[in-house]
PDB file of N, CA, C and O in Angstrom:
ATOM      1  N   UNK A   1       0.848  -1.175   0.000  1.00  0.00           N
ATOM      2  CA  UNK A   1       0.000   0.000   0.000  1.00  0.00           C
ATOM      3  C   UNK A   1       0.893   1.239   0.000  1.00  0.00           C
ATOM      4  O   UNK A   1       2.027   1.067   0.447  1.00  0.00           O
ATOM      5  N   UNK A   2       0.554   2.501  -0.445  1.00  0.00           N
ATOM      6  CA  UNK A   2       1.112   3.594  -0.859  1.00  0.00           C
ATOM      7  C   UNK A   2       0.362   4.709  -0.036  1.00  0.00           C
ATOM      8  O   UNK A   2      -0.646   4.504   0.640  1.00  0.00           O
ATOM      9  N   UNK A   3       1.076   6.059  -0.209  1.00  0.00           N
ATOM     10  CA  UNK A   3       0.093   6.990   0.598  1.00  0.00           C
ATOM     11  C   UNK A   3      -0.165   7.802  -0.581  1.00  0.00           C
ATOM     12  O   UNK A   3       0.579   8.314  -1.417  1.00  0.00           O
ATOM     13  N   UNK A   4      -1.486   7.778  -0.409  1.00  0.00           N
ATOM     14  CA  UNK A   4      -2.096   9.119  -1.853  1.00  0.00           C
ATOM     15  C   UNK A   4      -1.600  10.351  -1.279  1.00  0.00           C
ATOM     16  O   UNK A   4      -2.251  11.172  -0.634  1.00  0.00           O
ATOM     17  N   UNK A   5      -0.441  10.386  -1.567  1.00  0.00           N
ATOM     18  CA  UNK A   5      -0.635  12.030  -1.796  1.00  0.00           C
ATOM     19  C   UNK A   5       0.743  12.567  -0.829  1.00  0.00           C
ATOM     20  O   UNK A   5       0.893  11.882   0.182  1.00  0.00           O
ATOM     21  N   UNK A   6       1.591  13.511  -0.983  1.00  0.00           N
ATOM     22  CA  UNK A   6       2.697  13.796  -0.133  1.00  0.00           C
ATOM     23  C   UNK A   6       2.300  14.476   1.108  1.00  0.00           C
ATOM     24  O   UNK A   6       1.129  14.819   0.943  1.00  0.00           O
ATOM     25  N   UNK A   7       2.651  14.784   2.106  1.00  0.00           N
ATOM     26  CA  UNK A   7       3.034  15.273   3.193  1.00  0.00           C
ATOM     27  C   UNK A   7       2.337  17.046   3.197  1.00  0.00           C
ATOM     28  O   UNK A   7       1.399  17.481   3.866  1.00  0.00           O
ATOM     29  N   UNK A   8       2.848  17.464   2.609  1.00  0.00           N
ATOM     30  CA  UNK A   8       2.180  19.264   2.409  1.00  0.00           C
ATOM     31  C   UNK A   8       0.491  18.786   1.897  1.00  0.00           C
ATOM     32  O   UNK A   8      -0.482  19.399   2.335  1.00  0.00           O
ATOM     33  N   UNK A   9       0.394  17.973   1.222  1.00  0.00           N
ATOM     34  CA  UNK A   9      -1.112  17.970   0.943  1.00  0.00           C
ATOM     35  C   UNK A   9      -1.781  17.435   1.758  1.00  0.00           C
ATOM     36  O   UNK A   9      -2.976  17.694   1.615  1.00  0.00           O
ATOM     37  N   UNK A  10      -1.489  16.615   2.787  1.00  0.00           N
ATOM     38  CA  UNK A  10      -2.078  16.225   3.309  1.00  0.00           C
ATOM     39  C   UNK A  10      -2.008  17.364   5.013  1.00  0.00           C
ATOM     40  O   UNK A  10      -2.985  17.544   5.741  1.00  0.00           O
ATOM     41  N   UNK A  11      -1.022  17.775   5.180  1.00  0.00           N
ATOM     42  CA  UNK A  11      -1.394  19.167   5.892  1.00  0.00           C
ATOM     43  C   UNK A  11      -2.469  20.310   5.484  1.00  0.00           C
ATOM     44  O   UNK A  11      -3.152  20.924   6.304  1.00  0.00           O
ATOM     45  N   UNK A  12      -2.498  20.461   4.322  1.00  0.00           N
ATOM     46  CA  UNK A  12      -3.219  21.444   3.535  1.00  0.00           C
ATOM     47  C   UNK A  12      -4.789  20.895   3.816  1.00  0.00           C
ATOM     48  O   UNK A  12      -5.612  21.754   4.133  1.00  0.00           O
ATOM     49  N   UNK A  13      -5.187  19.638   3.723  1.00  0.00           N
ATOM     50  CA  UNK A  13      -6.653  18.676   3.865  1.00  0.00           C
ATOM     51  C   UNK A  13      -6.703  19.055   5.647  1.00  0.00           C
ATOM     52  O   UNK A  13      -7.663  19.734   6.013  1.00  0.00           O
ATOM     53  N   UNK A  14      -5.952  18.731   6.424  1.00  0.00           N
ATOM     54  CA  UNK A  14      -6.229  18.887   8.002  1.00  0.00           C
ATOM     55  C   UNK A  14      -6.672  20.531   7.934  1.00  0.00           C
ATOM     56  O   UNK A  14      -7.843  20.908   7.987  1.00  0.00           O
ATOM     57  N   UNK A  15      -5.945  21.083   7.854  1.00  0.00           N
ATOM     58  CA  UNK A  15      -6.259  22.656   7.796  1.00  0.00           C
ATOM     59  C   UNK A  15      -7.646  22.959   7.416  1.00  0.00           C
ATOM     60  O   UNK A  15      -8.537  23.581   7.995  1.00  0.00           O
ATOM     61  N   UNK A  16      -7.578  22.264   6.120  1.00  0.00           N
ATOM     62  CA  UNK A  16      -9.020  22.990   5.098  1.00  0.00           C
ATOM     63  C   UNK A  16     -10.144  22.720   5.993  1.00  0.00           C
ATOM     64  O   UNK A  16     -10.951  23.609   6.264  1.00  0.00           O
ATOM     65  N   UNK A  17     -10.287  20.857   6.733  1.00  0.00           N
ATOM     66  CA  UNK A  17     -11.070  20.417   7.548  1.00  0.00           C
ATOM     67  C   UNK A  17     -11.608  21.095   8.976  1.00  0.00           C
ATOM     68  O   UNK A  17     -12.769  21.006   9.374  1.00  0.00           O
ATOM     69  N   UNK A  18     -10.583  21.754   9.628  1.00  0.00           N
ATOM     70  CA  UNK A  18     -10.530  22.328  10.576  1.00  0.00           C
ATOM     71  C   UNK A  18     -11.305  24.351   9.977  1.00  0.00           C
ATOM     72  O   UNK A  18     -12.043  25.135  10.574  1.00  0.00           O
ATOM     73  N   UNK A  19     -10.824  24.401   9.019  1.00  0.00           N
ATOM     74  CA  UNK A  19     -11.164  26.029   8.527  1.00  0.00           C
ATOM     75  C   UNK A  19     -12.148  25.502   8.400  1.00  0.00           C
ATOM     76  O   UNK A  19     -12.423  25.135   9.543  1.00  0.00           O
ATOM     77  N   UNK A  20     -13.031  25.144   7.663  1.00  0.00           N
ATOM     78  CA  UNK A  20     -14.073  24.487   6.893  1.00  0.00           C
ATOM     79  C   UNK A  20     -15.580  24.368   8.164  1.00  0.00           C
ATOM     80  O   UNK A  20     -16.788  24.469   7.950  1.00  0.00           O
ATOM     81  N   UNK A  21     -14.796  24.113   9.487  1.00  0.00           N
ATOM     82  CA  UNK A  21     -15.483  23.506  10.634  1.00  0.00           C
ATOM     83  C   UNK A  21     -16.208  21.904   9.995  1.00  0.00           C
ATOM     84  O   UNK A  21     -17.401  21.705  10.225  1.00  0.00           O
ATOM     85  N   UNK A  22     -15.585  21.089   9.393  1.00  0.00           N
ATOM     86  CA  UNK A  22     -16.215  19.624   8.823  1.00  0.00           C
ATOM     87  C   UNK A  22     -15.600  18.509   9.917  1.00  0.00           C
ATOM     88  O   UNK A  22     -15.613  17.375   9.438  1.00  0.00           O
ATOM     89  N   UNK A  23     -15.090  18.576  11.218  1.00  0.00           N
ATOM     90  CA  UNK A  23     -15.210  17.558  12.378  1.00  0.00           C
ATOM     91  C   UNK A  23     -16.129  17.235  12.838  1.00  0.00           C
ATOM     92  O   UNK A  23     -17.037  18.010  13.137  1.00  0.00           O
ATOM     93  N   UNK A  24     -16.150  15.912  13.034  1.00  0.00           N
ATOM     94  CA  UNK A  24     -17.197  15.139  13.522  1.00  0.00           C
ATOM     95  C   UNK A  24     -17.360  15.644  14.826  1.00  0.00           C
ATOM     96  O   UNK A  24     -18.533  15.608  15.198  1.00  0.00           O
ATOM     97  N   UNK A  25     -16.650  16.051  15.545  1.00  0.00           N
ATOM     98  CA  UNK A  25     -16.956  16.231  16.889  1.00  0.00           C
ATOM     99  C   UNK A  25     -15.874  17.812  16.933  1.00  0.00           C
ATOM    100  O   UNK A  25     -14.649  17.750  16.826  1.00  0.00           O
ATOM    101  N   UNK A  26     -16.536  18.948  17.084  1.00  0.00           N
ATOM    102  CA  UNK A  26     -15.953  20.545  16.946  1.00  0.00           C
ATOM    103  C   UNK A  26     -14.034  20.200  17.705  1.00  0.00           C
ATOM    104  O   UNK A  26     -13.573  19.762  18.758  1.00  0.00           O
ATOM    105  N   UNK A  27     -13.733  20.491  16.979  1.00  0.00           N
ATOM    106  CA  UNK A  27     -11.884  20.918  17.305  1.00  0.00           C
ATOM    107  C   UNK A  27     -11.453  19.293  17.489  1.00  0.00           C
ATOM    108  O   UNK A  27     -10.438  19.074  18.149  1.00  0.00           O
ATOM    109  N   UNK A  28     -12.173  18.184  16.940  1.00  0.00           N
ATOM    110  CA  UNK A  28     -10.982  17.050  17.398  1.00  0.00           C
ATOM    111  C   UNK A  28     -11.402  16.322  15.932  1.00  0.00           C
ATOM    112  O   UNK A  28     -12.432  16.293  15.257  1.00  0.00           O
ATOM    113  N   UNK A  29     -10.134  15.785  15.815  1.00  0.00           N
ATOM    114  CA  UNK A  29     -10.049  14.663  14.377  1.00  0.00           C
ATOM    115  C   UNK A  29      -9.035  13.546  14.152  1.00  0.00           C
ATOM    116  O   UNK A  29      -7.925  13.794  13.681  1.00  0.00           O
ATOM    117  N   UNK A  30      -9.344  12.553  14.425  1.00  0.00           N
ATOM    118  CA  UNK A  30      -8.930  11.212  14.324  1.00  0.00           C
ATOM    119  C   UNK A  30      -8.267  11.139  13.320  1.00  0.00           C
ATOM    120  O   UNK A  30      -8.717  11.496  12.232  1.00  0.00           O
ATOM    121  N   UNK A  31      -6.668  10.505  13.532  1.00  0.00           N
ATOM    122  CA  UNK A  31      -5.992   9.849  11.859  1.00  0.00           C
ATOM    123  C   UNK A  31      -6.083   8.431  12.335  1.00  0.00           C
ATOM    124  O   UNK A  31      -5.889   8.100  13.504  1.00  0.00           O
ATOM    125  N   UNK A  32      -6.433   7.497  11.222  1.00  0.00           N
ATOM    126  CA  UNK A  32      -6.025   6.205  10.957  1.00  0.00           C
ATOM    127  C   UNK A  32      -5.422   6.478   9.953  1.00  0.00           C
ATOM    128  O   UNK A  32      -5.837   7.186   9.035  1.00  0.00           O
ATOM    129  N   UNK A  33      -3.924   5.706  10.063  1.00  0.00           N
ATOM    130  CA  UNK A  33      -2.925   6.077   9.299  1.00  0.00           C
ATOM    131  C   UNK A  33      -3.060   4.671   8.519  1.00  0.00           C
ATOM    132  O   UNK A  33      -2.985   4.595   7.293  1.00  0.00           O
ATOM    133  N   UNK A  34      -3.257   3.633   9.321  1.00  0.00           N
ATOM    134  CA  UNK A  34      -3.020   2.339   8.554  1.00  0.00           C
ATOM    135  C   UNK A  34      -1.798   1.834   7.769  1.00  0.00           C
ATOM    136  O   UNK A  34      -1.805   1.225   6.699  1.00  0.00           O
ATOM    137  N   UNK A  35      -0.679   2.234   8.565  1.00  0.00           N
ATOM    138  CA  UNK A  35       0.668   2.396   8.579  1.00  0.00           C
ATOM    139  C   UNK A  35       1.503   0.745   8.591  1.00  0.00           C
ATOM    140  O   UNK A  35       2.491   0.467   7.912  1.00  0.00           O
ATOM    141  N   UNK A  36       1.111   0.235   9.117  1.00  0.00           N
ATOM    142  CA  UNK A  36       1.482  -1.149   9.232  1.00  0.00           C
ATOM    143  C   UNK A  36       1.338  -1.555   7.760  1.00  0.00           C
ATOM    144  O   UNK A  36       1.922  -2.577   7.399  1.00  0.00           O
ATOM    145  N   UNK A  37       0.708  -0.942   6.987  1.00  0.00           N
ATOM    146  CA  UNK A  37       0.075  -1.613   5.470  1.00  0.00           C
ATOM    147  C   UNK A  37       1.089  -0.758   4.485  1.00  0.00           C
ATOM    148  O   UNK A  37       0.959  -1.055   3.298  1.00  0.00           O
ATOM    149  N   UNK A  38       2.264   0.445   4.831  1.00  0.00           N
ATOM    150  CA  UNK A  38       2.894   1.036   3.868  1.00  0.00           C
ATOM    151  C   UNK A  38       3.526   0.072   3.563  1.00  0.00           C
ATOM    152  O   UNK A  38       3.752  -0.746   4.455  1.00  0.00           O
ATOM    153  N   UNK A  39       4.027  -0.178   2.228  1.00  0.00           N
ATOM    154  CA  UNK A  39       4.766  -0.911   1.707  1.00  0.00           C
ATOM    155  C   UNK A  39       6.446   0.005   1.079  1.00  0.00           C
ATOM    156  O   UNK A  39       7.503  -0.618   0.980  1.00  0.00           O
ATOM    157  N   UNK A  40       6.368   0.915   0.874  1.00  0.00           N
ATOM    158  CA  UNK A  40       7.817   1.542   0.034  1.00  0.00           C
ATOM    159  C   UNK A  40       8.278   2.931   1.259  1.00  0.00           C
ATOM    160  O   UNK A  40       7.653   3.399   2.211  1.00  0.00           O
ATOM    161  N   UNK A  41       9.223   3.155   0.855  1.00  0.00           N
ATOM    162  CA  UNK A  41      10.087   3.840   1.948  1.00  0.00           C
ATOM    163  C   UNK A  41       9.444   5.380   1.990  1.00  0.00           C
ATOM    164  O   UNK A  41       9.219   6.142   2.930  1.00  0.00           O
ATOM    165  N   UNK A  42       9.246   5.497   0.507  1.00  0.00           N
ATOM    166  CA  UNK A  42       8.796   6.895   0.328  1.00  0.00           C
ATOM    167  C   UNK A  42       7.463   7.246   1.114  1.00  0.00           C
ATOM    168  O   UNK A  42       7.242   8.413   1.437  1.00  0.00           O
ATOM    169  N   UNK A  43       6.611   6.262   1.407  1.00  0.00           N
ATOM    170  CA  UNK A  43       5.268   6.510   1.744  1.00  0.00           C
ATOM    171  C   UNK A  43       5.441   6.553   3.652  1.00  0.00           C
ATOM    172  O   UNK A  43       4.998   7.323   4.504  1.00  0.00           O
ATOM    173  N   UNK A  44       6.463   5.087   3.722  1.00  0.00           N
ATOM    174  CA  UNK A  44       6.356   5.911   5.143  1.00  0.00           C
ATOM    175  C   UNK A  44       7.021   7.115   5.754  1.00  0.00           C
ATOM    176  O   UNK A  44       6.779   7.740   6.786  1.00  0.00           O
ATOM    177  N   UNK A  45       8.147   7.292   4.590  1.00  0.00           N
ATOM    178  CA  UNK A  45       8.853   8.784   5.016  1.00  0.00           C
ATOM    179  C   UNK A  45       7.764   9.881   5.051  1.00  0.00           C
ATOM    180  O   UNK A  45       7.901  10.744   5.917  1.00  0.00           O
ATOM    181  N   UNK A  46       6.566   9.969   4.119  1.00  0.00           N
ATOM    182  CA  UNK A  46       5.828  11.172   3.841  1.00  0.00           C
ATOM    183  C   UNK A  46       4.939  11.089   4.976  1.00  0.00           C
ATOM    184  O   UNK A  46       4.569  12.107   5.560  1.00  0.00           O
ATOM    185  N   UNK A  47       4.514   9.726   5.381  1.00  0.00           N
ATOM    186  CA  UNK A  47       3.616   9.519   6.909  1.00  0.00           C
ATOM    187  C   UNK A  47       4.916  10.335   8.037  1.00  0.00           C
ATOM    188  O   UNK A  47       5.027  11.499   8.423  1.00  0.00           O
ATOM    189  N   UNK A  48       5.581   9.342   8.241  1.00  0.00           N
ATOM    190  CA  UNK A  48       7.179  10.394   9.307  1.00  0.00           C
ATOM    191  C   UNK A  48       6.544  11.931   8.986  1.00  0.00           C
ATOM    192  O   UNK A  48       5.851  12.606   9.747  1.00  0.00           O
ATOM    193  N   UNK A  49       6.887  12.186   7.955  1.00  0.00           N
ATOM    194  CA  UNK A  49       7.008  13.972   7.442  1.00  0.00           C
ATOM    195  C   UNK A  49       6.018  14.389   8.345  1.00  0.00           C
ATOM    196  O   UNK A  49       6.136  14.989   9.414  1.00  0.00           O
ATOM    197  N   UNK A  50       4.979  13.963   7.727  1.00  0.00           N
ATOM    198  CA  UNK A  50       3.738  14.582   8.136  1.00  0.00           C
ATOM    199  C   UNK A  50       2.795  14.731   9.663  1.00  0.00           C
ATOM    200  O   UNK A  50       2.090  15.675  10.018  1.00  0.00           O
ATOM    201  N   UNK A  51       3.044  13.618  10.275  1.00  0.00           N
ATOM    202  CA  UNK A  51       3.086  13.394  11.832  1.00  0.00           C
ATOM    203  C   UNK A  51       3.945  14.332  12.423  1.00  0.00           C
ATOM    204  O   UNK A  51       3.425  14.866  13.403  1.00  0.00           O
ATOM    205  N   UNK A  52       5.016  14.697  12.182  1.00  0.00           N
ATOM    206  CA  UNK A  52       6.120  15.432  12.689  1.00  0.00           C
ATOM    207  C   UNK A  52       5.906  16.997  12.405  1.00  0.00           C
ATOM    208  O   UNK A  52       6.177  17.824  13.276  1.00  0.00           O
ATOM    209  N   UNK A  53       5.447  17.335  11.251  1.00  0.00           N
ATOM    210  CA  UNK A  53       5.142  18.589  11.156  1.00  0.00           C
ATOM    211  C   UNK A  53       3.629  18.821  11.710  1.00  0.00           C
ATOM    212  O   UNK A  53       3.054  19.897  11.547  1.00  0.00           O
ATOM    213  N   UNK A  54       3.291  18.189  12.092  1.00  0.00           N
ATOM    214  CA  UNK A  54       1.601  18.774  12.653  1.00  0.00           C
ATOM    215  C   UNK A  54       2.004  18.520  14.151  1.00  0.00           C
ATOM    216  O   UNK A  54       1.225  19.133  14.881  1.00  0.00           O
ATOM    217  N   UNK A  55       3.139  17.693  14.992  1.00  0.00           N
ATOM    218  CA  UNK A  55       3.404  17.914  16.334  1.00  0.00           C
ATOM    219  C   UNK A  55       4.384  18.951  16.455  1.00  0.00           C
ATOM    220  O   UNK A  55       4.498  19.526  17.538  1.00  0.00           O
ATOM    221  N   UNK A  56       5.129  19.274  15.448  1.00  0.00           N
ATOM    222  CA  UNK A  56       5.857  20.417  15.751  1.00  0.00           C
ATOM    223  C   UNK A  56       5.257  21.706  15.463  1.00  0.00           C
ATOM    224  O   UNK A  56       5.819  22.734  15.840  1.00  0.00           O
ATOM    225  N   UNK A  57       4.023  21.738  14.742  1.00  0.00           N
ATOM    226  CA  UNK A  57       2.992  23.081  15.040  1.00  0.00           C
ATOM    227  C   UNK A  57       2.728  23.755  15.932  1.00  0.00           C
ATOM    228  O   UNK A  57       2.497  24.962  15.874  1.00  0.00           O
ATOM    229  N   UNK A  58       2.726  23.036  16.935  1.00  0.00           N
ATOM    230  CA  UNK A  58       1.960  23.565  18.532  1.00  0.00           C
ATOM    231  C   UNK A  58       0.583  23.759  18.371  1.00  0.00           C
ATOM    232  O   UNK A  58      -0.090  23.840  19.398  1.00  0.00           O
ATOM    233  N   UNK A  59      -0.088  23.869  17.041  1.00  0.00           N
ATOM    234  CA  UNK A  59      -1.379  23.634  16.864  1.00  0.00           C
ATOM    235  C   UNK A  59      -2.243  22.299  17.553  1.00  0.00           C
ATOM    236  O   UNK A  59      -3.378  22.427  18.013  1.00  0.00           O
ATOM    237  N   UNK A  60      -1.696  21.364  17.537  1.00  0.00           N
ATOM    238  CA  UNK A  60      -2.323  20.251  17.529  1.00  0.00           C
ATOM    239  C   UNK A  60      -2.201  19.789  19.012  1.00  0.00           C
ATOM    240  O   UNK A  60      -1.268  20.335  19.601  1.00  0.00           O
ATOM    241  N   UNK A  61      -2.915  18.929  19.734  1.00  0.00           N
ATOM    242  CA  UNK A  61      -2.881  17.703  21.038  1.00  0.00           C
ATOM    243  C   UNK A  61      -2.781  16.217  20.623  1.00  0.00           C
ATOM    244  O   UNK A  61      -3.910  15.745  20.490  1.00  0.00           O
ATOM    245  N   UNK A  62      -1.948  15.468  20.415  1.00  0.00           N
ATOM    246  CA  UNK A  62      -2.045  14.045  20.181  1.00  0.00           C
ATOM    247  C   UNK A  62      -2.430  13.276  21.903  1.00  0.00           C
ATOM    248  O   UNK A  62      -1.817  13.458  22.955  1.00  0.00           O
ATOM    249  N   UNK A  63      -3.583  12.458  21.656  1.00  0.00           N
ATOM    250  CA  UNK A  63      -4.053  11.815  22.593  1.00  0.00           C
ATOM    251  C   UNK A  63      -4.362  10.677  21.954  1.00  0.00           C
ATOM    252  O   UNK A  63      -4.412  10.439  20.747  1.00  0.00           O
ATOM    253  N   UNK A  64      -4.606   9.857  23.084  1.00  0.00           N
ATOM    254  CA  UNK A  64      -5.012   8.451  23.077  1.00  0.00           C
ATOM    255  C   UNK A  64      -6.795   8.466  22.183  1.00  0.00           C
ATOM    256  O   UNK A  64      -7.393   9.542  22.175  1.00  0.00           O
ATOM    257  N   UNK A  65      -7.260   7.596  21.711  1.00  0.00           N
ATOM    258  CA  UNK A  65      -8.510   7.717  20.916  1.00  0.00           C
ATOM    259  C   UNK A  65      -9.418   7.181  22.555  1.00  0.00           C
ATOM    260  O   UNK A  65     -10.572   7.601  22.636  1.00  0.00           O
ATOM    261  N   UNK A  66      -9.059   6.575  23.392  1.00  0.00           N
ATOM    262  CA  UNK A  66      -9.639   6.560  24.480  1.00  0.00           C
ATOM    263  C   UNK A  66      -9.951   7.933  25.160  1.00  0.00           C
ATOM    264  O   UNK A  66     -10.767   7.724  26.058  1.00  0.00           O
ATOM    265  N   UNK A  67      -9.566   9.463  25.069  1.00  0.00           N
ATOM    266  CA  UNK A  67      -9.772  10.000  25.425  1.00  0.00           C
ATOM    267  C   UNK A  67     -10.332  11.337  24.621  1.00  0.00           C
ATOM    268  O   UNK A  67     -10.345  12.520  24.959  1.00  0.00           O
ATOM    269  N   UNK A  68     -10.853  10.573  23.253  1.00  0.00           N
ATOM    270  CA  UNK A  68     -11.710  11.455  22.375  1.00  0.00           C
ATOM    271  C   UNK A  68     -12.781  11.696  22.948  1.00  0.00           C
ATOM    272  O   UNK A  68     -13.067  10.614  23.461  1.00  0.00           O
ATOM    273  N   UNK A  69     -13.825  12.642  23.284  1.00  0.00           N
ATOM    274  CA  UNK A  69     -14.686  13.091  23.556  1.00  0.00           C
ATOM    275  C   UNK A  69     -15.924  11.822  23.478  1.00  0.00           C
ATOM    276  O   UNK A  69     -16.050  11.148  22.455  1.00  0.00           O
ATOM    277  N   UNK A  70     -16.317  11.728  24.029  1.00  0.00           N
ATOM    278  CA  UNK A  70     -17.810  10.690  24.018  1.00  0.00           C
ATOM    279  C   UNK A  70     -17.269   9.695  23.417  1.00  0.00           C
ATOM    280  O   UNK A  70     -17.771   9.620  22.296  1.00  0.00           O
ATOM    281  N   UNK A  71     -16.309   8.686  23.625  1.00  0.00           N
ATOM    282  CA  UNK A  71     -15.855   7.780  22.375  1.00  0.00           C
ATOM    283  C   UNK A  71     -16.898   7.076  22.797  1.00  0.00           C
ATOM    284  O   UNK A  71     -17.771   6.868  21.955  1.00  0.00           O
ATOM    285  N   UNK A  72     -17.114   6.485  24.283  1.00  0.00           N
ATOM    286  CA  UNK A  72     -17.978   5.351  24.777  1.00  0.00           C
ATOM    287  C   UNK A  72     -19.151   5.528  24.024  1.00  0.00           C
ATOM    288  O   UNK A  72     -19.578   4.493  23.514  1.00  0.00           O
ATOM    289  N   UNK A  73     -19.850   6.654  23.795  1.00  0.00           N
ATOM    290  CA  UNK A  73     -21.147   6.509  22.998  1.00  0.00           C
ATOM    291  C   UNK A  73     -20.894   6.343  21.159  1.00  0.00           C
ATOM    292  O   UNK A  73     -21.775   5.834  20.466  1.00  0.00           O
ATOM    293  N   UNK A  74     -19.938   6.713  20.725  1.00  0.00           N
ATOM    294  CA  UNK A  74     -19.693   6.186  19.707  1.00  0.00           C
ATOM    295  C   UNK A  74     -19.812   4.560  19.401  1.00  0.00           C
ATOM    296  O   UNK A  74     -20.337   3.823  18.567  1.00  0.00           O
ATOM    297  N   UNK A  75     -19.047   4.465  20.522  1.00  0.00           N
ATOM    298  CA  UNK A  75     -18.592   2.643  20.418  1.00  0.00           C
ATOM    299  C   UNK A  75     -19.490   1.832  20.929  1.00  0.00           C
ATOM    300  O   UNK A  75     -19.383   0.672  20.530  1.00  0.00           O
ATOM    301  N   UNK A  76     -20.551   2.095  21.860  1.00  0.00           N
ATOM    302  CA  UNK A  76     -21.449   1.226  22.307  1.00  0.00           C
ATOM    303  C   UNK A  76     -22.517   1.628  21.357  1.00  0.00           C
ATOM    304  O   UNK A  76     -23.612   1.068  21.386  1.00  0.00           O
TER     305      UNK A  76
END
């Protein structure tokens, strides 16, 4: 498996999502990276890239998905 798309575009999609107000739940948004499934170097370098520049933003909180907002009512 491959990643559609490089690293800046896929910053550019978080942004638009967040400008846009299109979260499922106001100010929080889940990645499934599905990372275990990259297959070539380039794709997980652009996953690396891209994880790294959205924690070095100071924009962002990385948390556990256990501590997403209402997960329990999602999941039950």
């Amino acid at each position: 498996m491959e990643l559609k798309g490089k690293h800046q575009e896929m910053l550019k999609k978080v942004d638009s999502i967040f400008y846009n107000d299109l979260e499922k739940t106001s100010r929080h948004l889940v990645f499934l990276t599905h990372d275990q499934y990259l297959t070539d170097a380039d794709s997980i370098n652009e996953l690396d890239l891209f994880i790294e520049k959205l924690q070095k933003s100071n924009r962002f909180v990385f948390r556990k998905i256990s501590e997403y907002p209402k997960i329990n009512e999602v999941l039950n």
